[in-house]
Biopython code that builds the backbone (N, CA, C, O; Angstrom):
import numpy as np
from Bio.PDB.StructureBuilder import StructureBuilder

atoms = [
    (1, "UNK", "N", (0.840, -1.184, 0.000)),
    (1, "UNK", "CA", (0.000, 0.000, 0.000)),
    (1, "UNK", "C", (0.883, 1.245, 0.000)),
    (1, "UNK", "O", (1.942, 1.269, 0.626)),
    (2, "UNK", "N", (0.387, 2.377, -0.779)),
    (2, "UNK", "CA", (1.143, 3.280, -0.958)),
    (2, "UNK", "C", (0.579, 4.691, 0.022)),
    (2, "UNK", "O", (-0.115, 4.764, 1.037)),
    (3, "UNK", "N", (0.949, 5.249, -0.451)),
    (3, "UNK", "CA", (0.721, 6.620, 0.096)),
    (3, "UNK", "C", (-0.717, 6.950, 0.329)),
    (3, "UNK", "O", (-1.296, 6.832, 1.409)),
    (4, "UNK", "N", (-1.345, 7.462, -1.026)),
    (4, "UNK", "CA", (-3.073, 7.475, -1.119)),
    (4, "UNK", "C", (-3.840, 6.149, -1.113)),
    (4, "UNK", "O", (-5.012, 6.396, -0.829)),
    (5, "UNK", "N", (-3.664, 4.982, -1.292)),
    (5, "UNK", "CA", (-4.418, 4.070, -1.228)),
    (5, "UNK", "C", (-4.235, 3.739, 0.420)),
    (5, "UNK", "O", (-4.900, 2.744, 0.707)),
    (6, "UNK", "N", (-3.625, 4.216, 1.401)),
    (6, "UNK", "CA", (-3.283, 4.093, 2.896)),
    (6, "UNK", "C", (-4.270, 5.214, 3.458)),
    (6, "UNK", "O", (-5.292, 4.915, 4.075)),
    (7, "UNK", "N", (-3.926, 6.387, 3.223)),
    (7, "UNK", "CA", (-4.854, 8.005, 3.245)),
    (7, "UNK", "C", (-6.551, 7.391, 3.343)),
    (7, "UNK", "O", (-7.208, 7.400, 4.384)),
    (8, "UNK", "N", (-7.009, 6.914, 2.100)),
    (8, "UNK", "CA", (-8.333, 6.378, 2.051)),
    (8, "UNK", "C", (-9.204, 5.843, 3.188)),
    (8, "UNK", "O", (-10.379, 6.108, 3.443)),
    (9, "UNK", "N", (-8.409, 5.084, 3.767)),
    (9, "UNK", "CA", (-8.951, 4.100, 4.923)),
    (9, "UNK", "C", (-8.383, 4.746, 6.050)),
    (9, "UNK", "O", (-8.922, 4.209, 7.018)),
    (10, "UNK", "N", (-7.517, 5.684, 6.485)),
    (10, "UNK", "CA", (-7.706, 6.550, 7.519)),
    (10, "UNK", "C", (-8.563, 7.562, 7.820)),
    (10, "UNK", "O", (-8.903, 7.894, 8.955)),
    (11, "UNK", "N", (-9.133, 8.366, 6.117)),
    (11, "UNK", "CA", (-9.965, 9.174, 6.673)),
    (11, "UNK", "C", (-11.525, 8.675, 6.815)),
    (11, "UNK", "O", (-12.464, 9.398, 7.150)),
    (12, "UNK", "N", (-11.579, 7.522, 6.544)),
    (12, "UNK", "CA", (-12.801, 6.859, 6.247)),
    (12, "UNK", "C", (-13.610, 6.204, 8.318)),
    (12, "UNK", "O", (-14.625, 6.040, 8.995)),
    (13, "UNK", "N", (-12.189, 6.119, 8.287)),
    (13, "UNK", "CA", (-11.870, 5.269, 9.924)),
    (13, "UNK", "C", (-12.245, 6.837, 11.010)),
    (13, "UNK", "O", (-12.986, 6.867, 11.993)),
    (14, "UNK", "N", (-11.520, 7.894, 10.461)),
    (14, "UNK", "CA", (-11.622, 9.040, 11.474)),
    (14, "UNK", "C", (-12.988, 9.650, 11.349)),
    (14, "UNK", "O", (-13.667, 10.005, 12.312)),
    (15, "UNK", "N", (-13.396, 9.761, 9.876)),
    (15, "UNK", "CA", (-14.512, 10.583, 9.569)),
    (15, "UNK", "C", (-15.678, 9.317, 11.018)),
    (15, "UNK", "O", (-16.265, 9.566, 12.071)),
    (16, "UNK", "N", (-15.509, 8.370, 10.394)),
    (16, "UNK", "CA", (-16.699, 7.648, 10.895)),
    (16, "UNK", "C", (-16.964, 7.132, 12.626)),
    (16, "UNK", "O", (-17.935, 6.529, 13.082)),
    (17, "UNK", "N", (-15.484, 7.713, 13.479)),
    (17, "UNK", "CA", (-15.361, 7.170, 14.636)),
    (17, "UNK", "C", (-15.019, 8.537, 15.313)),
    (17, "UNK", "O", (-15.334, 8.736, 16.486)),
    (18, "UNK", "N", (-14.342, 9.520, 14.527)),
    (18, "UNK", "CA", (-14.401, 11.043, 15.407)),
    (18, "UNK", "C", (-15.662, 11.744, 14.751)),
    (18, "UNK", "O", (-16.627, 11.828, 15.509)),
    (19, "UNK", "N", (-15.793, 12.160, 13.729)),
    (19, "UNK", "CA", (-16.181, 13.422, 12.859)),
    (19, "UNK", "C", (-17.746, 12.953, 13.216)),
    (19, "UNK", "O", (-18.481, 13.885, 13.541)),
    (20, "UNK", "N", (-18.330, 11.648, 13.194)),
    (20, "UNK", "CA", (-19.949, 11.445, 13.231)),
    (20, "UNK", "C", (-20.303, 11.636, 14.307)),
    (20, "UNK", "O", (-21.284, 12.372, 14.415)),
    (21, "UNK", "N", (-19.797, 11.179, 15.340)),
    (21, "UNK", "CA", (-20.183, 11.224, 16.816)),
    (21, "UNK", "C", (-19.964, 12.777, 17.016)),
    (21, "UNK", "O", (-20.905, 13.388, 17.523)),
    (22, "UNK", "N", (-19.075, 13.328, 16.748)),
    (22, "UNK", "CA", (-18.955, 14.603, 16.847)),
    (22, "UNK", "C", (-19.739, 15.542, 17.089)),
    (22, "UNK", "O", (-19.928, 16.319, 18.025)),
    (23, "UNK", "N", (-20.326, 15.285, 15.736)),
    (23, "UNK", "CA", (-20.933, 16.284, 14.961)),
    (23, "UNK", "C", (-22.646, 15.925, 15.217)),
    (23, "UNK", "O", (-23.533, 16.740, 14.964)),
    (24, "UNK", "N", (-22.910, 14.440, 15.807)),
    (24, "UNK", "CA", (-24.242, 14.250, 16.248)),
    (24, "UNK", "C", (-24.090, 14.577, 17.767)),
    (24, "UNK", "O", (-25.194, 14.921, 18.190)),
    (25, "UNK", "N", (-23.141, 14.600, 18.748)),
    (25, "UNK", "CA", (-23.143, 15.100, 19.851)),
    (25, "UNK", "C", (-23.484, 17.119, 19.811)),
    (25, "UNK", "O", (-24.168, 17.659, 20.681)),
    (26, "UNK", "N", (-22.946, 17.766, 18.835)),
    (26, "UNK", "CA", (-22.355, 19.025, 19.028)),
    (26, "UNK", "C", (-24.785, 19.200, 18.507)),
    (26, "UNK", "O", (-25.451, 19.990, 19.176)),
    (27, "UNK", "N", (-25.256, 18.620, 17.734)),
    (27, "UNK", "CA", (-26.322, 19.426, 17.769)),
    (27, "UNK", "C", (-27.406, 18.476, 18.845)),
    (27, "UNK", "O", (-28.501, 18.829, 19.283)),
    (28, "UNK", "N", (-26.973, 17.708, 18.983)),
    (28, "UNK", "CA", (-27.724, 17.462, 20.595)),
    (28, "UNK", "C", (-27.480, 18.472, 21.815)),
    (28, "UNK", "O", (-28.310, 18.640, 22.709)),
    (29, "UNK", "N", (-26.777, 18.843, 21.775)),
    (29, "UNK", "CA", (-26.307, 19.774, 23.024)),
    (29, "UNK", "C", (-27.073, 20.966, 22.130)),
    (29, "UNK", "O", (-27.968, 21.405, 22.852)),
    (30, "UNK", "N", (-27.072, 21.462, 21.213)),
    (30, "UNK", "CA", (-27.966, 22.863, 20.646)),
    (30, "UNK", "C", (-29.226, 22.815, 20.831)),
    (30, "UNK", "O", (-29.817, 23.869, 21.062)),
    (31, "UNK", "N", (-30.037, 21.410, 20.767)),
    (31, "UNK", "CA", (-31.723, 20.871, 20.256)),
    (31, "UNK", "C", (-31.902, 21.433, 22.119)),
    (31, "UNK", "O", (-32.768, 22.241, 22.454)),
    (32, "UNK", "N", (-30.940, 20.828, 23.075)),
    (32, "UNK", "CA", (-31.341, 20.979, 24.476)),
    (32, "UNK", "C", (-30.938, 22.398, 25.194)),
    (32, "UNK", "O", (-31.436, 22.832, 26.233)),
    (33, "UNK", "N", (-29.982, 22.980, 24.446)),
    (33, "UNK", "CA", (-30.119, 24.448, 25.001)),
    (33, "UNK", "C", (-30.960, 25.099, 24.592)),
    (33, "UNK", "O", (-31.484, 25.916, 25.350)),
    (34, "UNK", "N", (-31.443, 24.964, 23.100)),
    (34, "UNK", "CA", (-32.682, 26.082, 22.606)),
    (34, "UNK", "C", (-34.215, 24.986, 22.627)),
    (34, "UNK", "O", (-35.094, 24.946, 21.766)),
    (35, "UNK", "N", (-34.152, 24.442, 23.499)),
    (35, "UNK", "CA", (-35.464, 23.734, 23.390)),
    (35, "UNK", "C", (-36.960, 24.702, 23.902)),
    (35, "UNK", "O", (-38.118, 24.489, 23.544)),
    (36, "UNK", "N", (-36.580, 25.522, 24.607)),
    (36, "UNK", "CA", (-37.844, 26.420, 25.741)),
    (36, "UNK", "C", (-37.694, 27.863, 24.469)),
    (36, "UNK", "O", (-36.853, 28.307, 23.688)),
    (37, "UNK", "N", (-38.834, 28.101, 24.829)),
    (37, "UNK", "CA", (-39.177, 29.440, 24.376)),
    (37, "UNK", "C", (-38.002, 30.433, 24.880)),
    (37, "UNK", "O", (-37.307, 29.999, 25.798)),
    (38, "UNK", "N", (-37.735, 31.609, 24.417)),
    (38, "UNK", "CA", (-36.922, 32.847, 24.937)),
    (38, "UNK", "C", (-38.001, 33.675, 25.798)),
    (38, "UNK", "O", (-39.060, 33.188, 26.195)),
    (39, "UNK", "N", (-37.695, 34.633, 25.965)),
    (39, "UNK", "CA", (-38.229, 34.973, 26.727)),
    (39, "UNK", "C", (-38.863, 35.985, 25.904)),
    (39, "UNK", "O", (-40.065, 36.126, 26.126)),
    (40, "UNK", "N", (-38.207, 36.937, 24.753)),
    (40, "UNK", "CA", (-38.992, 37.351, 23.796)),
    (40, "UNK", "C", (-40.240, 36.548, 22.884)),
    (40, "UNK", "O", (-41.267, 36.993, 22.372)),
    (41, "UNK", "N", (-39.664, 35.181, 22.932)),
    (41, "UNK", "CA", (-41.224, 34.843, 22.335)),
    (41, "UNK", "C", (-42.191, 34.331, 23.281)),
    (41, "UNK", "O", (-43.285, 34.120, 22.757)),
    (42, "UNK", "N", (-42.123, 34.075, 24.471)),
    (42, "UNK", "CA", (-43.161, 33.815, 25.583)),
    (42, "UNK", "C", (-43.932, 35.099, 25.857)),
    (42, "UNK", "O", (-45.138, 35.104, 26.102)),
    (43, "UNK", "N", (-42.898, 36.574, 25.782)),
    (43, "UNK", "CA", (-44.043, 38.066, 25.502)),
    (43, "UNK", "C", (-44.942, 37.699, 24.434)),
    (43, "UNK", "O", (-46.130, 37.465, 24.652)),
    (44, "UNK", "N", (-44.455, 37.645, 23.368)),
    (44, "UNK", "CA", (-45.486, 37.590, 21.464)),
    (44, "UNK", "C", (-46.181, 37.101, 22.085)),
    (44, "UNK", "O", (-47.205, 37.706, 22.402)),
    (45, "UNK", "N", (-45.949, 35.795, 22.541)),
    (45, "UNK", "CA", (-47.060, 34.692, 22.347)),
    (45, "UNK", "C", (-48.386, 35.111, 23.558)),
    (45, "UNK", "O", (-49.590, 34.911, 23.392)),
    (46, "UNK", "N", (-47.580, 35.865, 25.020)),
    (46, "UNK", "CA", (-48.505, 36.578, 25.924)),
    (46, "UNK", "C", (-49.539, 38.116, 24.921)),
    (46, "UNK", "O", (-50.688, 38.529, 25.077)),
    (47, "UNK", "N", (-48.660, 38.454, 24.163)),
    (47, "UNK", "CA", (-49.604, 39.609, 23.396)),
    (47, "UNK", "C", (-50.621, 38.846, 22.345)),
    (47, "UNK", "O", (-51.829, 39.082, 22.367)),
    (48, "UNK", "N", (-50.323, 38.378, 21.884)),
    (48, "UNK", "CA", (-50.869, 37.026, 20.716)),
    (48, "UNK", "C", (-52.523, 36.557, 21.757)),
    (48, "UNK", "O", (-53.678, 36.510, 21.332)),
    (49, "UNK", "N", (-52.088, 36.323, 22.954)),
    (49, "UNK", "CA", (-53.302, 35.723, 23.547)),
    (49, "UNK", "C", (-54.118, 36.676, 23.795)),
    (49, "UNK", "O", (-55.286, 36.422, 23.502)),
    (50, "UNK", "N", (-53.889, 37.801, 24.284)),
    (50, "UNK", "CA", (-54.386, 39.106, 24.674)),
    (50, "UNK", "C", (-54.964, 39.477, 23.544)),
    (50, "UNK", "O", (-56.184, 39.548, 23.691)),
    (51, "UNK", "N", (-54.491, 39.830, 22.139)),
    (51, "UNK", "CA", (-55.337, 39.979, 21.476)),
    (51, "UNK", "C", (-56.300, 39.000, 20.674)),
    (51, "UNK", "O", (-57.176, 39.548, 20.005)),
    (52, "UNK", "N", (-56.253, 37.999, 20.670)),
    (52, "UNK", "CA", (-56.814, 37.095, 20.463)),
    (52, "UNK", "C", (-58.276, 36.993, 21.207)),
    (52, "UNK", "O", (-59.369, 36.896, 20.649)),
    (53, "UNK", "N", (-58.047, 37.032, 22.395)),
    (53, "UNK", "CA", (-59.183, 37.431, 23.341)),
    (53, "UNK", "C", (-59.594, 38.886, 23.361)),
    (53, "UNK", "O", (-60.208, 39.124, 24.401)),
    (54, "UNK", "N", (-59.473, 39.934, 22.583)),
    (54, "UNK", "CA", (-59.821, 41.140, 22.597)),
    (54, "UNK", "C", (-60.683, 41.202, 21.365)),
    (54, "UNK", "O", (-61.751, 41.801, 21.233)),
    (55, "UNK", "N", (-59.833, 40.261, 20.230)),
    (55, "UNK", "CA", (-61.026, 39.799, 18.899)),
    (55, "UNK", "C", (-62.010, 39.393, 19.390)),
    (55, "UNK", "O", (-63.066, 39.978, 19.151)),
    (56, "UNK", "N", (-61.973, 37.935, 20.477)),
    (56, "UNK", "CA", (-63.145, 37.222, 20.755)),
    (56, "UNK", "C", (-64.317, 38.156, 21.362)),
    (56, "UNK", "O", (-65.418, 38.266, 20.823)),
    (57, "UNK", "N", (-63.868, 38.936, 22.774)),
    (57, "UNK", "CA", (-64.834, 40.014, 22.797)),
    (57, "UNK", "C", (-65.278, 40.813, 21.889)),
    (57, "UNK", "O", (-66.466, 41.068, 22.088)),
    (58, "UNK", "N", (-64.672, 41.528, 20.609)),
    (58, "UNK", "CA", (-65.562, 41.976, 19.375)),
    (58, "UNK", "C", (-66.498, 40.977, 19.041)),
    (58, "UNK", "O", (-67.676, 41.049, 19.391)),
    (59, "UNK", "N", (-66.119, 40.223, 18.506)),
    (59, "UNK", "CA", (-66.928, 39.413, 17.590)),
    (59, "UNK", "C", (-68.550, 38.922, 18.536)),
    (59, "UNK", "O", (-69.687, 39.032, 18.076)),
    (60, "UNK", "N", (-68.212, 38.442, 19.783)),
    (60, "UNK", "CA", (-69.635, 38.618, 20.860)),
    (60, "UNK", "C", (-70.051, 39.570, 20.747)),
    (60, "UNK", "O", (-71.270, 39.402, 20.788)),
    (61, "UNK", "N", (-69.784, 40.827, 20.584)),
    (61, "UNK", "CA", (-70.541, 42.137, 20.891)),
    (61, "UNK", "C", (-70.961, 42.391, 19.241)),
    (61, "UNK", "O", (-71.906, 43.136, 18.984)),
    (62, "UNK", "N", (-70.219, 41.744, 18.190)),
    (62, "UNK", "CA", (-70.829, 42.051, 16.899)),
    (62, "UNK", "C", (-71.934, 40.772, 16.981)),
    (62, "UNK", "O", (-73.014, 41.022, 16.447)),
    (63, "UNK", "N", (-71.850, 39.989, 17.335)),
    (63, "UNK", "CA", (-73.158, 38.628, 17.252)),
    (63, "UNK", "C", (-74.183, 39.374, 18.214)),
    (63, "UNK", "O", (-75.342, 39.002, 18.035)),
    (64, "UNK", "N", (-74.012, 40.356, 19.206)),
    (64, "UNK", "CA", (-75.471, 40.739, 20.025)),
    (64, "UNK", "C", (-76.122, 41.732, 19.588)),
    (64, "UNK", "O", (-77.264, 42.092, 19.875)),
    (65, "UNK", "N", (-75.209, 42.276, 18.725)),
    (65, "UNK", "CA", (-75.952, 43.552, 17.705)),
    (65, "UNK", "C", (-76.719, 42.779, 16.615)),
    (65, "UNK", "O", (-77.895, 43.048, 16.369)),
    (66, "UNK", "N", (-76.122, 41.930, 16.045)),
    (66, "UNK", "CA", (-76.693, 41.654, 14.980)),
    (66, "UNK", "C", (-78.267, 40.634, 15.200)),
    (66, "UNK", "O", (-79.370, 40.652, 14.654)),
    (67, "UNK", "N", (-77.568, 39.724, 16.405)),
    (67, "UNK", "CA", (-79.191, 38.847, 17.169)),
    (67, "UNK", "C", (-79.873, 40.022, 17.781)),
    (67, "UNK", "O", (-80.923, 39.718, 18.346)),
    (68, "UNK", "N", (-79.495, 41.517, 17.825)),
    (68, "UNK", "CA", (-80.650, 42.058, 18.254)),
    (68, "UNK", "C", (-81.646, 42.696, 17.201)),
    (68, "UNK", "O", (-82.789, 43.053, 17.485)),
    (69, "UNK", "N", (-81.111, 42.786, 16.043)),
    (69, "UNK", "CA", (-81.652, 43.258, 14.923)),
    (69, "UNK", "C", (-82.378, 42.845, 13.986)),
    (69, "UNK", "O", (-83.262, 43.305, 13.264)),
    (70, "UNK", "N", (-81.234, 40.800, 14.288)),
    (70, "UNK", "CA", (-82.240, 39.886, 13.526)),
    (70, "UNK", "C", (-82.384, 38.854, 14.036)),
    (70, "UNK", "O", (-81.477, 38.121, 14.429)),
    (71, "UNK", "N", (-83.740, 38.619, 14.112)),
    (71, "UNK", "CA", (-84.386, 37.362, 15.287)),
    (71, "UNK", "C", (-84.000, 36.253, 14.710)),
    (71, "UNK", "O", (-84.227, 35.220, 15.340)),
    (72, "UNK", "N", (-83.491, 36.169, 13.710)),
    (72, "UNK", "CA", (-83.319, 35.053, 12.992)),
    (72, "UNK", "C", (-81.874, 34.624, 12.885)),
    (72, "UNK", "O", (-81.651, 33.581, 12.271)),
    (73, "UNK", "N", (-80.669, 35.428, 13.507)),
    (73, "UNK", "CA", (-79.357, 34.809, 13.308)),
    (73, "UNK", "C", (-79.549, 34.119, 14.418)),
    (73, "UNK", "O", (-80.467, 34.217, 15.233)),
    (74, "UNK", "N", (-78.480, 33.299, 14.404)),
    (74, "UNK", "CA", (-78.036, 32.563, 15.579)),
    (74, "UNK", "C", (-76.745, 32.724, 16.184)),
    (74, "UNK", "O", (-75.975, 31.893, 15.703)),
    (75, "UNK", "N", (-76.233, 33.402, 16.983)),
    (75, "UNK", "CA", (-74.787, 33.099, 16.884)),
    (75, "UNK", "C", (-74.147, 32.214, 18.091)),
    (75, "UNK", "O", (-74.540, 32.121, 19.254)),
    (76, "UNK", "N", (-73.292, 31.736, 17.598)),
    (76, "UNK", "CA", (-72.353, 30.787, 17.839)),
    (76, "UNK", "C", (-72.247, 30.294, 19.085)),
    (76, "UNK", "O", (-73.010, 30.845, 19.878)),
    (77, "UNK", "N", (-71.583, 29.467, 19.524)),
    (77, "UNK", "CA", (-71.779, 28.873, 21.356)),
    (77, "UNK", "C", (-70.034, 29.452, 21.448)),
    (77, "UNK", "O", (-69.106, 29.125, 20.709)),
    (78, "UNK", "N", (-70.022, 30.281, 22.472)),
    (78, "UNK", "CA", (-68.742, 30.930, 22.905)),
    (78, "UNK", "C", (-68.194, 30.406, 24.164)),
    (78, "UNK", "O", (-67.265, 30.879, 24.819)),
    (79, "UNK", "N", (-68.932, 29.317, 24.419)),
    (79, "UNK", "CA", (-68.762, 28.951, 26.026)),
    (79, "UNK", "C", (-67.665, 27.832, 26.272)),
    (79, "UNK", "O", (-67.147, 27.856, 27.388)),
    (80, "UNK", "N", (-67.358, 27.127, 25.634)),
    (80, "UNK", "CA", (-66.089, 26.720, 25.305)),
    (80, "UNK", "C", (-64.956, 27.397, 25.002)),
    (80, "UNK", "O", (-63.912, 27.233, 25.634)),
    (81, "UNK", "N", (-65.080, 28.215, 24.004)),
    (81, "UNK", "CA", (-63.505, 29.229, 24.563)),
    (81, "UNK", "C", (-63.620, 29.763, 25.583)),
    (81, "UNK", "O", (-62.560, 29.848, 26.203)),
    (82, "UNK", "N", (-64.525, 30.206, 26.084)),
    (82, "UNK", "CA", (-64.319, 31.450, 27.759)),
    (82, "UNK", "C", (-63.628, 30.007, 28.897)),
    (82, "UNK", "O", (-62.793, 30.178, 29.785)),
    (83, "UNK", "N", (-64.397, 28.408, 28.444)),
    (83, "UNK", "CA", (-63.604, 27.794, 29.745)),
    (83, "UNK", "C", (-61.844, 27.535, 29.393)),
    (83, "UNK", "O", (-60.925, 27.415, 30.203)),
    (84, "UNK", "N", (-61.805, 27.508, 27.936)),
    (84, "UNK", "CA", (-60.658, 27.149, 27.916)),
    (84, "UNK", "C", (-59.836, 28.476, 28.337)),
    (84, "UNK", "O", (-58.901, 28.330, 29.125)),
    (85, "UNK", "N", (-60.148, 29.789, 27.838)),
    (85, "UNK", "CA", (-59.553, 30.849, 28.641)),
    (85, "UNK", "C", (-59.185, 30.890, 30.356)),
    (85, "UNK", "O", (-58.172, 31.191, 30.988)),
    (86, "UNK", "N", (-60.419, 30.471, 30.698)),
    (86, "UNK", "CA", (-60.417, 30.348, 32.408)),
    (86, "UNK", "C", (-59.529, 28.954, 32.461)),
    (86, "UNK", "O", (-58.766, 28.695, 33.391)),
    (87, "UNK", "N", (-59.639, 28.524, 31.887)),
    (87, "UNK", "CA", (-58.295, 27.032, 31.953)),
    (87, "UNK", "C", (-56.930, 27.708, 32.019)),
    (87, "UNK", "O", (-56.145, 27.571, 32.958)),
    (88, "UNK", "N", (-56.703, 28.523, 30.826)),
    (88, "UNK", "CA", (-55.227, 28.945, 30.579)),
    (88, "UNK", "C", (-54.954, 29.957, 32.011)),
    (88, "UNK", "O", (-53.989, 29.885, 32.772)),
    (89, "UNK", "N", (-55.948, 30.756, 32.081)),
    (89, "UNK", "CA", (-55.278, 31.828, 33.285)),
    (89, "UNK", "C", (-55.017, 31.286, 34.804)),
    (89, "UNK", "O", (-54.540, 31.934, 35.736)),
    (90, "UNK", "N", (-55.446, 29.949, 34.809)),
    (90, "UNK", "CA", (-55.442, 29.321, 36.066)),
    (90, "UNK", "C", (-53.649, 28.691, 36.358)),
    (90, "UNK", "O", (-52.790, 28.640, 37.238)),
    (91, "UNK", "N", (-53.904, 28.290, 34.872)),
    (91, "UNK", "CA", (-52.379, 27.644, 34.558)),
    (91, "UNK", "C", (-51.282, 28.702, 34.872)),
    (91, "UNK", "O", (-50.359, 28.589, 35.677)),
    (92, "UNK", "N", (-51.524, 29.553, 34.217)),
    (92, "UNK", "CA", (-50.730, 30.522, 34.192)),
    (92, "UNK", "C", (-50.629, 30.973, 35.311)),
    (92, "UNK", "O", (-49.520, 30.663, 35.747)),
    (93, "UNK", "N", (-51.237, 31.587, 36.075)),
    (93, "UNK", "CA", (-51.150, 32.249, 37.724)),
    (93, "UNK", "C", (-50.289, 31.262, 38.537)),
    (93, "UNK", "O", (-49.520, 31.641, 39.421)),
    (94, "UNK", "N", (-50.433, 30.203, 38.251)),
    (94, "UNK", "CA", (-50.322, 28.857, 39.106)),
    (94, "UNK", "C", (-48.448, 29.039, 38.756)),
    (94, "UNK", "O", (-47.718, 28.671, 39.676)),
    (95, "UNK", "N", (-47.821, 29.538, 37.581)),
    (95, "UNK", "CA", (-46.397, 29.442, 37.298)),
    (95, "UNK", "C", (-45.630, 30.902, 37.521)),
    (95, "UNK", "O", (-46.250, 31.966, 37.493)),
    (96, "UNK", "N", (-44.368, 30.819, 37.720)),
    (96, "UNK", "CA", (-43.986, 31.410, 38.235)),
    (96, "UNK", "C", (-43.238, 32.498, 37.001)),
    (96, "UNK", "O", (-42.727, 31.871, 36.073)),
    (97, "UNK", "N", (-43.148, 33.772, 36.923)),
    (97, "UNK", "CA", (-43.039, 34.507, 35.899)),
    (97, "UNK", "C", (-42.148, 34.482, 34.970)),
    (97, "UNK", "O", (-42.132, 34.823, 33.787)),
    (98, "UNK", "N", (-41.319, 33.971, 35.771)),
    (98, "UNK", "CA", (-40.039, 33.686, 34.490)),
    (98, "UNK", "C", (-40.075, 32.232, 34.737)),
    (98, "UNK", "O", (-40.002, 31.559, 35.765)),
    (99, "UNK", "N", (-40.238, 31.888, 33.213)),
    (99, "UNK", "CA", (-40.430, 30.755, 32.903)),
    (99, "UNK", "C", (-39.350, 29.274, 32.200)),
    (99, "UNK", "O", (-39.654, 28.229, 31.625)),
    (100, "UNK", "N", (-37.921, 29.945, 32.663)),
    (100, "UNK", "CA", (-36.910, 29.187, 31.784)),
    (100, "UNK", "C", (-37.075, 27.847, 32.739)),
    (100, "UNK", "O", (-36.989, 27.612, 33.945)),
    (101, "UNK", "N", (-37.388, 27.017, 31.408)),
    (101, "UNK", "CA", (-36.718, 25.509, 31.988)),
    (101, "UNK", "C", (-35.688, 25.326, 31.762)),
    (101, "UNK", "O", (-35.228, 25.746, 30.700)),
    (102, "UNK", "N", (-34.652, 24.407, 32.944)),
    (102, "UNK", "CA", (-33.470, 23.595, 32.792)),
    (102, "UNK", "C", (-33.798, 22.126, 32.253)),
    (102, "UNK", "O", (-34.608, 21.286, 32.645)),
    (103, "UNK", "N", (-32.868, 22.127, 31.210)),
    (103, "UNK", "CA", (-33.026, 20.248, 30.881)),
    (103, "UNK", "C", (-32.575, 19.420, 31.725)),
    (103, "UNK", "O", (-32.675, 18.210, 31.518)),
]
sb = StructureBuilder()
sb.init_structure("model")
sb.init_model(0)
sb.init_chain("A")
sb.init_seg("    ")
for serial, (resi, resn, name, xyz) in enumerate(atoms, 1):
    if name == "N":
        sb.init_residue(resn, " ", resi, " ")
    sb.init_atom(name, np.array(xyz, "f"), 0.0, 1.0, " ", f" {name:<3s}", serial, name[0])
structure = sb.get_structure()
């Protein structure tokens, strides 16, 4: 065996016993540091709900105008989102404000 036909089967041996493990260790350790929200997107997602629920109150107050005008709409059963709302704020009160998990 010469020079490059020797080369071949060393980098084949390193790639596959340093370079893989490596390189599947180095983004396991990334997947578990950035796994939790930041703390900038746990705000969005707190404004996101807020208005979300500020739509839902429009849209009730546009369904009582309109069932008052016409005996004939029906609008919608809202009583399932208000529990799941009263679900989330329970959750929420219940945790503590800053929210970083450790893995």
């Amino acid at each position: 065996m010469d020079g490059p036909e020797l080369l071949i089967p060393i980098i084949a041996i390193l790639t596959l016993f340093v370079g893989l493990p490596w390189l599947i260790f180095h983004y396991v350790t990334q997947w578990k540091k950035n796994g939790t929200l930041s703390l900038e997107d746990e705000n969005l997602l707190d404004e996101l709900h807020a208005l979300a629920r500020r739509l839902d109150d429009r849209m009730t107050t546009i369904e009582r105008i309109v069932a008052a005008d016409s005996p004939s709409f029906q609008p919608r059963l809202r009583e399932t989102s208000r529990a799941l709302d009263d679900d989330f704020d329970l959750a929420r009160s219940s945790e503590p404000t800053t929210r970083r998990r450790e893995p």
